[in-house]
N, C-alpha and C positions, 0 to 999 in steps of 0.2 A: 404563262408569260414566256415568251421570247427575249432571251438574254441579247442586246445591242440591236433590239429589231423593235419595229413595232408590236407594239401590246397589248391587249386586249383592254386596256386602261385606257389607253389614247384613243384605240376604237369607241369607247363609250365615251369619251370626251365631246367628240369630233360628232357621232348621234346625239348629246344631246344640246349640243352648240346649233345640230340642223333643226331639232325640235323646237328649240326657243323662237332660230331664227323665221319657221314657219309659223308658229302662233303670233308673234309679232305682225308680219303679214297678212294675217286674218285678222287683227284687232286695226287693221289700215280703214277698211272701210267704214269702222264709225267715227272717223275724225270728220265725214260730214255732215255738213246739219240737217238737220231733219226738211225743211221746205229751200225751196229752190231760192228764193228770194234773202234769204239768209243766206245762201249761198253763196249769191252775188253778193251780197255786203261785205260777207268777211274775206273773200277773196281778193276784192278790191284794196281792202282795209291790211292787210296781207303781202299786197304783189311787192314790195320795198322789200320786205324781209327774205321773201322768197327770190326775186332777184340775188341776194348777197350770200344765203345759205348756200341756193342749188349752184351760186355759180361757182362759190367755193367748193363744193362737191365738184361739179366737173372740171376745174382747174389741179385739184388734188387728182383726179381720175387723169386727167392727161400729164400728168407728173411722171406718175406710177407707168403709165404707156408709154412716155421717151426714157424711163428709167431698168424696165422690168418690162416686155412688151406681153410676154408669154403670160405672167401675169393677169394680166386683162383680157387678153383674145383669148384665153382658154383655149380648146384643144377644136377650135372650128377648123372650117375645112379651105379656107384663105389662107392661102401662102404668105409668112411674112413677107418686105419686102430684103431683098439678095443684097448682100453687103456688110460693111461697119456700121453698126446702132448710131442711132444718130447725134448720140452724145460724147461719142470718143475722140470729133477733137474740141470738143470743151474738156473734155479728162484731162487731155496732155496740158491743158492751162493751172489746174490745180481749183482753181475759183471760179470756171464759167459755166457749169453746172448750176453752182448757185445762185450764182446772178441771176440766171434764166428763171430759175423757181421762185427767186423773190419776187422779178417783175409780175410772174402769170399771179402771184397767191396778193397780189396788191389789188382790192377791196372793189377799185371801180374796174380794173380789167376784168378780175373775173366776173363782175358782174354782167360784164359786156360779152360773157362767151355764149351766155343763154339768153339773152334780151338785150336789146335795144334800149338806149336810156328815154326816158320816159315815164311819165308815170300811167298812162291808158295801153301801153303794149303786154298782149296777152300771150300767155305761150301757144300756139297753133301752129305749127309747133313749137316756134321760136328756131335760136339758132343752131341748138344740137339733139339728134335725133332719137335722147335719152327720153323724153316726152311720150315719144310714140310707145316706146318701149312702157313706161310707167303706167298709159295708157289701156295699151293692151293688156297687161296683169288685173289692171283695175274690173276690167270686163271680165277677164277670166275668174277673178274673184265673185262676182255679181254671179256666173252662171252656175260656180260654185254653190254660191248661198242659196241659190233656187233651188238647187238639187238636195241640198242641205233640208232645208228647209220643205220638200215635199217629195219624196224618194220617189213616187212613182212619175215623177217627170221624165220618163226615158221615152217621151216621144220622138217620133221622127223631127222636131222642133227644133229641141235640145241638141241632135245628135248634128245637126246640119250647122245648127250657130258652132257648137264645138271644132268643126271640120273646119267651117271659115274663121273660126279665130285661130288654130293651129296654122294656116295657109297665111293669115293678118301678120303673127310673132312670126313664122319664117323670113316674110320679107321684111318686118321691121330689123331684124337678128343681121339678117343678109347687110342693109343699109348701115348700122354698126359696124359689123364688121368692115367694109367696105371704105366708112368714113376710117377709121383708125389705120388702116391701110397707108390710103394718104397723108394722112394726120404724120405718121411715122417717115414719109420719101418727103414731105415738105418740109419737117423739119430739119431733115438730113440735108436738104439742099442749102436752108436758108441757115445753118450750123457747119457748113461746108470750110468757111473761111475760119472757124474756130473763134466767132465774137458772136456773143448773141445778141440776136439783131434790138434796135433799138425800141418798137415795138413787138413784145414776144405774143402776142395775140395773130401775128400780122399771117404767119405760114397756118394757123389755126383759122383764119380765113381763108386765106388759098385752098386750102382742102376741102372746105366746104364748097368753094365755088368749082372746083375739080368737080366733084360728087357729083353736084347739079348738073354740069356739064353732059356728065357718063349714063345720069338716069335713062330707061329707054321708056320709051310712051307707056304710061300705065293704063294699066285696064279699064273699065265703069267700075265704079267701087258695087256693084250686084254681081261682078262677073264669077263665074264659077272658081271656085278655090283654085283647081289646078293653073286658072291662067295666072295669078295671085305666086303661083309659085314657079311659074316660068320666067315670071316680071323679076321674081328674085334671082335666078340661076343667069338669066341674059346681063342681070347687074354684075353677076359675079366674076361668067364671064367678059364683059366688060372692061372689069377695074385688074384682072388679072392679066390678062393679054393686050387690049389695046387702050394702057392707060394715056391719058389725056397729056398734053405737052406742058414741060411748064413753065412760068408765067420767066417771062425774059427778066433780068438783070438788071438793076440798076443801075444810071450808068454813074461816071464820076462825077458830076453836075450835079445829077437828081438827087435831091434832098431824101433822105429815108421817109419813110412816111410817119404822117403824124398822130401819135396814140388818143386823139380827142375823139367826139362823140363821128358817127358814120352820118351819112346822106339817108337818106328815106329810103331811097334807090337802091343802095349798100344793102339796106335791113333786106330790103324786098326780095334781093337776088339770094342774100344770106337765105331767108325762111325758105324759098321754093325750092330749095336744096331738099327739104324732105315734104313737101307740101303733096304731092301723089298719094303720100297714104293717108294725110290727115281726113279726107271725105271717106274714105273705104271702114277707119275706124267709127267717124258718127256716124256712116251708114249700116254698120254693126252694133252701135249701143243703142240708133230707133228703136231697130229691128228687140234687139232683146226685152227693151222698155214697155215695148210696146205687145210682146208675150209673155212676160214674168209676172208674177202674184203680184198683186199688194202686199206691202206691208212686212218688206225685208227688209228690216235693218240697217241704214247705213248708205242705202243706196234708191232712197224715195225722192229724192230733187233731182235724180238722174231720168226716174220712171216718170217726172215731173214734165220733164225736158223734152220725150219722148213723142209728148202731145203739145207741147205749149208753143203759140207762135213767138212769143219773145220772154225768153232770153229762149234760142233751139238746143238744141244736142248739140251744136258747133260749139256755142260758149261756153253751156253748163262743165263740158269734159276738160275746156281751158282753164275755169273756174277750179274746176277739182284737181288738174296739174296741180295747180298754186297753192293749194293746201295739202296735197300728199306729197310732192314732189320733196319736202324738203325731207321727209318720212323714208324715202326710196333712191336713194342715191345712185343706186346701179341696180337695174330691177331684175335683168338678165340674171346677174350671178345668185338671186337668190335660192333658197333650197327649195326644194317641193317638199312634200306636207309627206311625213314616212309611217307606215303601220306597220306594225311587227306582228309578225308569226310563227311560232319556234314550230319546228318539224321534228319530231322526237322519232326513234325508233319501239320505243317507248306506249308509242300511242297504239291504239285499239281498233280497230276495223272490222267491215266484214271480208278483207283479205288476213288478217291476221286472225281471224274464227275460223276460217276456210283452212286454211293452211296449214297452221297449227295446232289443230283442234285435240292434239296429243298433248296437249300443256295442262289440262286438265278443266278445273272450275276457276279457279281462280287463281291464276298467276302471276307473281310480282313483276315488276318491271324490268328487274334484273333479268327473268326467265326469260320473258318476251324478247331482249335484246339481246341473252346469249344464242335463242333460237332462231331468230330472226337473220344478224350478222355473224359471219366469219371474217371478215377484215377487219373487224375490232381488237382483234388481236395483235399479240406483239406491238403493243404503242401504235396500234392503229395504222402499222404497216403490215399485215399479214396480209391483204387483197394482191398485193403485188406477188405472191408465189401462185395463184393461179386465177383461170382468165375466170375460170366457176364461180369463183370467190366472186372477181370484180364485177360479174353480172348478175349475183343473188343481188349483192347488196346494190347497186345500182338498182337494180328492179324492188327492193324494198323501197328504196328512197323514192322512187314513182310512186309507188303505191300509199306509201304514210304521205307523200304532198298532193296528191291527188285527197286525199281525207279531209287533208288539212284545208286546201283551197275550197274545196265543199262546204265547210261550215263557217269561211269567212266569208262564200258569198249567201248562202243559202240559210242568213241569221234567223232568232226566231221574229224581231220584228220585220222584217222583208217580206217574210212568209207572211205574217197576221196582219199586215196591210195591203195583201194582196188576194190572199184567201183567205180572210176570217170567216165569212160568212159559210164555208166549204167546212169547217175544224170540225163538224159532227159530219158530215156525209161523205165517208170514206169513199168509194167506189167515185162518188162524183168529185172527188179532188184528186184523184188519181187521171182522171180524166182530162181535165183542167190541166194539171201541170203537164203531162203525156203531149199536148195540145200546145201549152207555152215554152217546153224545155225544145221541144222541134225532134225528141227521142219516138214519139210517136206510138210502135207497137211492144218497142222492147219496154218503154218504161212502163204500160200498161201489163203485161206480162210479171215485170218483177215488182209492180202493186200487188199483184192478184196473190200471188204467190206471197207476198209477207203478210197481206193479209190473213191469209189460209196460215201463216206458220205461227204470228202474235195477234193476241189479243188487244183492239181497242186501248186496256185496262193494264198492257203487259207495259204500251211505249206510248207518249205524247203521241198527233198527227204531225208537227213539225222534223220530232226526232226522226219518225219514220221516212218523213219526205229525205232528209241529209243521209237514210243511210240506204234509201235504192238508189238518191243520186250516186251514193261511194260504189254501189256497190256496180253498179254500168257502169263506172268511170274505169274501176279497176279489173274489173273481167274484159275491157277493153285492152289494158295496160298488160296484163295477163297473156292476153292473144296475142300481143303482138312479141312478148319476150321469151314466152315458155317456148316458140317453136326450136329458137335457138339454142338453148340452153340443152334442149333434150336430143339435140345436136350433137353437142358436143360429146354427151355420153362423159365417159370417166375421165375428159382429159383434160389436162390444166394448162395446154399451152394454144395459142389462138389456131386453128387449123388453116392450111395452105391451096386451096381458095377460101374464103369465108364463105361458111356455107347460107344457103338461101332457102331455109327449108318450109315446105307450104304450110297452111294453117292446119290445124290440130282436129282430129274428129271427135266426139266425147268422152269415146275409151283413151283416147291418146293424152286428150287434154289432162285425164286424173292423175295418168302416167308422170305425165310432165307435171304434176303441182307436186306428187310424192318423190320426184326427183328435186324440185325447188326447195321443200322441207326438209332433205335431208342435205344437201347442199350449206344450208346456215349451221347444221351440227355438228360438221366437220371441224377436228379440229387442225391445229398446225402438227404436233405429235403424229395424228392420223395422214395426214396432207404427206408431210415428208417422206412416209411411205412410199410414193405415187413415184415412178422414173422421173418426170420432168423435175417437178420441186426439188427433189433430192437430189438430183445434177444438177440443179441450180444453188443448192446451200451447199453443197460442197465445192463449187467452183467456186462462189464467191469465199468460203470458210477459207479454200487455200491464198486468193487472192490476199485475206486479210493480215497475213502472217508478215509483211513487211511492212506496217502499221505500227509492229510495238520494235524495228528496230531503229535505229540511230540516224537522224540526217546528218545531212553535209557531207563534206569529204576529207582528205589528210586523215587525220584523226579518227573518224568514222567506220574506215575502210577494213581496218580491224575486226571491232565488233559485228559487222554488216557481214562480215565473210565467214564468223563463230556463227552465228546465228543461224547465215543459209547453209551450212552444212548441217546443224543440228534440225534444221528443218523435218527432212526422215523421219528422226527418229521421235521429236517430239512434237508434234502435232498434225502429221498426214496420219498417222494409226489413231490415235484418240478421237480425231475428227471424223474419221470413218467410222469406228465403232458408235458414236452419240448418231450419226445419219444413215449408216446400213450396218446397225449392232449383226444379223446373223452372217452377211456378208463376212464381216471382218472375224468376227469370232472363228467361221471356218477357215480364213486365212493365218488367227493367232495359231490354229493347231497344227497346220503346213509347216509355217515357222519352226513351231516348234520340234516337230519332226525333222528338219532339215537341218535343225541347229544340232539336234541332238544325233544324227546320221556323220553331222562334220566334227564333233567333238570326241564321238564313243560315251556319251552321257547321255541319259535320260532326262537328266536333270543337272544343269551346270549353272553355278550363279552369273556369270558376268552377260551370255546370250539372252537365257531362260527369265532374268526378272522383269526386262522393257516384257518380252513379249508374256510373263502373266499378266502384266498391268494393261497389255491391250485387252487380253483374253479379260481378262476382270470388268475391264467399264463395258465390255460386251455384251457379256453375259448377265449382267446387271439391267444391262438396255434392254434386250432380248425377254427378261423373266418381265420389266415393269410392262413391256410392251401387251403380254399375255395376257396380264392381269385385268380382268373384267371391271369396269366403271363403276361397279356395286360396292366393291370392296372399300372398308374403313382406310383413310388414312394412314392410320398407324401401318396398316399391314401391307398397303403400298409403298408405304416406305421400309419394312423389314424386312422385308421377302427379297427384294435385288441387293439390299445390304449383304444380304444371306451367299445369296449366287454368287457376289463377286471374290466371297471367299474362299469361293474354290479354290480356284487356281492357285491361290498361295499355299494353299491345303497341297492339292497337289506334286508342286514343286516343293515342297517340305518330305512326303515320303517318295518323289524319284529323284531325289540328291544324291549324286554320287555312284546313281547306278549305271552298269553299264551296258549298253545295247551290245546285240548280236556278232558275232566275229563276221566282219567284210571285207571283201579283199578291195583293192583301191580304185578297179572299174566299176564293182557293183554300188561303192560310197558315191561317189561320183556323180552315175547314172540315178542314185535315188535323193541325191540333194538336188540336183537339178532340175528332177520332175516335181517335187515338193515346193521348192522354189517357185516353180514355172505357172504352179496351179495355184500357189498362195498369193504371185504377181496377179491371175487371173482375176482370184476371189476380189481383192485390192477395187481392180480398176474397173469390176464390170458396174459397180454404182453409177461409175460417173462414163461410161461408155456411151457412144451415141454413133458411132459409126465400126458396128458390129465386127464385118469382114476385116478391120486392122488387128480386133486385141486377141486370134490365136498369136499371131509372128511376135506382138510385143509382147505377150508373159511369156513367150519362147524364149524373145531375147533378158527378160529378167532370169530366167532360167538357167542360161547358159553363163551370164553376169556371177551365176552364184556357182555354176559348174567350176569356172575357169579358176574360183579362191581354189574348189576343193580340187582341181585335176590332177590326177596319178600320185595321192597321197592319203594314209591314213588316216587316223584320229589325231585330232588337229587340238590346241590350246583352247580357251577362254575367249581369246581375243581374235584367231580366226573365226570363233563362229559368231563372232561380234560382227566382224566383216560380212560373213556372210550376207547375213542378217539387214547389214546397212546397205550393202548391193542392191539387195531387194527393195526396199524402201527407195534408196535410189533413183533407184530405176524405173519406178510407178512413181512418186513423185513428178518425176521428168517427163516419163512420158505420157501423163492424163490427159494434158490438153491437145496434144494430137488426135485424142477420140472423142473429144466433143463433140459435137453434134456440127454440121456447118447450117449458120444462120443463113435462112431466106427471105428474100422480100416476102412483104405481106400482100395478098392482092386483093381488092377489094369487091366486096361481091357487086357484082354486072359488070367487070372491066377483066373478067379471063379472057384471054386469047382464043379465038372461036378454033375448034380441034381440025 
């Protein structure tokens, strides 16, 4: 869970609120009755209720659009319209907002947003273009159930009615959107004066007759889909650019108009506002009725309608408005129907036999997943320290969904309704599928070959067929990743062109899988080894040091300034030693020679203890580092306990002792070079632009010359100085050897030489 974030709770809310709301949806189509003539009865018996539901439905819906417009339009690709919403100057009234909502939610207006009063007027579509929408789902439903209902309908039949109802819902989607469009500048005009108007239906008319206006000549409803969706795009552009003028002003005479029942004429122009697509869709549910099975479900007075001269496919689909409609109130936003398939790293393959075939006989899933991924580390941000990492495990993740897609499409009833009769003659269904997969000589190839490797008796014939599909899918997957990767060789930073390297010969190929295996068993301990990584965790490790100091300021300024001075001494040396332990260990020892050069001690407390405690987590680093992967627990833990007692051993028997008699040029000349070379050791971790850091551990050198110049054995707390010159001074100046960042250039876009 994500703390003030979304969470994986809400995720599962929110799936299985789409779950419900798609089973709902498939239980639509048995709200019809079984013969067509019943059909007709109850829909007739019906259209009073369904007037008053649907129209309360779309008076609610256009509520929610002058209220929330984004709301409703979802993220289509119609610009709202450019302005004040159209209800901000009812806002400044305090109550004309409401007004407006009580008029439109008043029983016989909203009934009048979708029909005509009357009791014989049918929705065809009636007056808002929610019909066509409802409509088209309903078909999509039907070819649904067909396919449902008899899996091997993937004829070219199926695929073409699918194509023209996708092309049918884009321009129904389009005239939506389009209506709502103006639905939102009509009322913004007729809301302009900040009174809403005395009829609130009345700009809910004008938009519709806008619409009609803007429609451009639609196609034959047989025409091929693409014109279907040109008819939609010229609407779009249309309503976008050259929208329709609008309707002039009242004057001061003219009575408002009046909220009673409309003219014939009124209805007539209202309906042909979306009348273009209503023959396009019965000329899509003949067509389906008239190739779908008997005997589905829910949808046999449609297959009715299909052939019968009276009532035809025009009414039957009006008939069925009237009783789904009131089921479907917005049919656009519903969810589609979701199947899950988890993708484990977890799962089994024949790239994970192939590739890890060093895991043994039987390996737990933990195994699988530690050999598999290196980005799983570190809280599942280790991928980010090298580019190796992020294309093992990307190319794993190919490869387990590539498995995974195989046996969701390739189930075993698919297979035994298509080849059953094939399930004992091996050779001849290798054939067969080699022939319908359109793989041709390869899948024929890696039949022959599993045949020759399992017995009959070892695997089902279906098992077998999901696992030469996996296993072509992913030696395809294979070939196109491994060239790269074995590209890159040892390096964990993206190279400067990306390289483009040709495909792999068979010797190259094995090459490159024993590099992909070992790639997942890297660890981050191992990793950090590597130059880039480790100038990467030590530049950000120094970065994070003003993290745990103090904000703000006045007050602040104090501690902020204790702090970056102790910086030095307390965590540039400890952070070095945990990311380059031998590095830094040979720099504790410089140190310590230089301290003990500036002091006349071999061993003095106040210089000598920071720099055992470097030398200590060093040496500790250094021994764990050594230590073979074989080794118990216990003794990886005792052994660098062990080591880091050196030093204090150490410095326990050279306390107090004293170094060699020197005179004040030769102390001088050999703290300096101590110095110079322990700056060295320091910074070459995190170096990236070589030719700088002789001059800067010169200049840390000379930093620690100028405490000791022309003097002999010095206090406690000059070789403390010393000591923090150095620190200092590498501190300071790391980031001047960083590496400088380059663009990245994409392969086929280098600059021709």
């Amino acid at each position: 869970m994500k703390a003030g974030a979304e969470s994986l709770r809400d995720d599962a809310l929110e799936l299985d609120a789409a779950e419900a709301a798609a089973r709902y949806r498939h239980c639509a189509g048995g709200v019809l009755p079984p013969h067509l003539d019943t059909l007709v009865e109850t829909a007739f018996a019906r259209l009073g209720r369904y007037r008053r539901t649907v129209g309360g439905a779309e008076a609610a819906r256009l509520i929610r659009l002058l209220a929330e417009p984004t709301e409703v339009t979802g993220p289509d690709a119609l610009p709202l319209p450019a302005g004040p919403g159209p209800l901000e100057p009812l806002d400044a009234r305090g109550s004309g907002a409401a007004e407006l909502f009580a008029r439109l939610r008043e029983p016989g207006a909203a009934a009048r947003l979708v029909l005509p009063d009357g009791t014989a007027a049918l929705p065809r579509p009636g007056h808002s273009p929610l019909p066509l929408a409802r409509t088209v789902r309903l078909l999509m439903d039907w070819v649904r159930a067909w396919e449902d209902a008899d899996p091997r309908a993937d004829s070219g039949t199926v695929r073409e009615l699918r194509r023209r109802l996708y092309a049918a819902r884009f321009a129904v989607a389009t005239v939506i959107a389009a209506r709502d469009r103006l639905l939102l500048a009509a009322y913004r005009e007729a809301l302009a004066g900040g009174e809403p108007p005395a009829d609130a239906a009345a700009p809910y008319r004008s938009a519709t007759l806008r619409l009609g206006a803007l429609l451009p000549d639609p196609p034959p409803p047989d025409a091929p889909p693409a014109e279907w969706e040109a008819w939609a795009v010229r609407l779009a552009l249309a309503v976008t650019t050259v929208p329709a003028p609008p309707p002039s002003a009242p004057t001061a005479t003219a009575p408002p108009p009046a909220q009673g029942p409309r003219t014939a004429a009124e209805n007539l122009d209202l309906a042909a506002s979306h009348a273009p697509l209503w023959p396009l869709l019965t000329h899509l549910a003949r067509r389906i009725g008239r190739a779908a099975p008997p005997g589905l479900d829910g949808y046999e007075p449609l297959r009715e309608a299909a052939t019968a001269p009276f009532p035809g496919m025009d009414d039957a689909l009006a008939f069925a408005e009237v009783l789904l409609g009131p089921l479907r109130p917005d049919p656009l936003a519903e969810p589609t129907g979701i199947s899950f398939r988890a993708v484990s790293a977890a799962d089994t393959s024949w790239a994970t036999r192939r590739v890890l075939d060093r895991l043994g006989g039987a390996p737990t899933a933990e195994d699988v997943v530690r050999a598999k991924l290196s980005g799983n580390q570190l809280n599942n941000f280790a991928a980010f320290l090298s580019v190796r990492w992020r294309m093992g495990d990307w190319t794993w993740g190919r490869l387990d969904g590539a498995a995974s897609l195989v046996s969701v499409v390739a189930t075993d009833e698919r297979l035994e309704r298509r080849f059953a009769a094939l399930a004992a003659d091996l050779p001849e269904l290798g054939g067969r599928l080699a022939e319908a997969t359109g793989l041709g000589a390869r899948f024929t190839r890696a039949w022959a070959a599993d045949l020759a490797a399992r017995s009959p008796q070892a695997v089902g014939p279906w098992q077998r067929v999901r696992d030469v599909l996996t296993e072509l899918r992913q030696r395809e997957i294979l070939e196109e990743e491994l060239p790269l990767l074995l590209a890159l060789g040892g390096g964990n930073r993206p190279p400067d062109p990306l390289p483009d390297p040709p495909p792999l010969d068979p010797e190259r190929f094995e090459e490159a899988l024993d590099a992909f295996a070992a790639t997942g068993s890297e660890t981050v301990g191992g990793l950090l080894r590597a130059p880039d990584p480790r100038r990467a965790a030590l530049r950000a490790g120094l970065l994070a040091w003003p993290a745990v100091q103090p904000a703000g300021r006045r007050w602040s300024r104090l501690p902020q300034g204790v702090l970056g001075l102790l910086k030095p001494l307390l965590w540039t040396p400890p952070l070095s030693a945990v990311l380059a332990p031998w590095s830094t260990l040979a720099a504790a020892v410089l140190l310590w020679l230089a301290t003990a050069f500036a002091t006349g001690r071999w061993g003095s407390l106040l210089p000598h203890v920071p720099i055992c405690l470097y030398a200590a987590l060093a040496l500790a680093r250094c021994v764990r580092q050594a230590l073979p992967g074989s080794l118990p627990p216990p003794a990886r833990t005792a052994l660098p306990l062990a080591a880091a007692a050196l030093p204090p051993i150490a410095l326990g028997f050279l306390h107090g002792v004293h170094t060699p008699g020197l005179g004040p040029a030769e102390r001088t000349v050999l703290v300096g070079a101590c110095s110079a070379l322990a700056a060295a050791a320091l910074l070459a971790p995190g170096a990236g632009r070589w030719p700088l850091l002789p001059p800067v551990a010169l200049a840390g050198g000379a930093a620690a010359a100028l405490v000791q110049f022309g003097r002999g054995p010095l206090g406690g707390w000059w070789g403390v100085l010393v000591l923090y010159a150095v620190l200092l001074w590498t501190t300071f100046a790391l980031p001047w050897l960083y590496p400088r960042e380059q663009a990245r250039t994409a392969r086929g876009t280098e600059p021709p030489p």
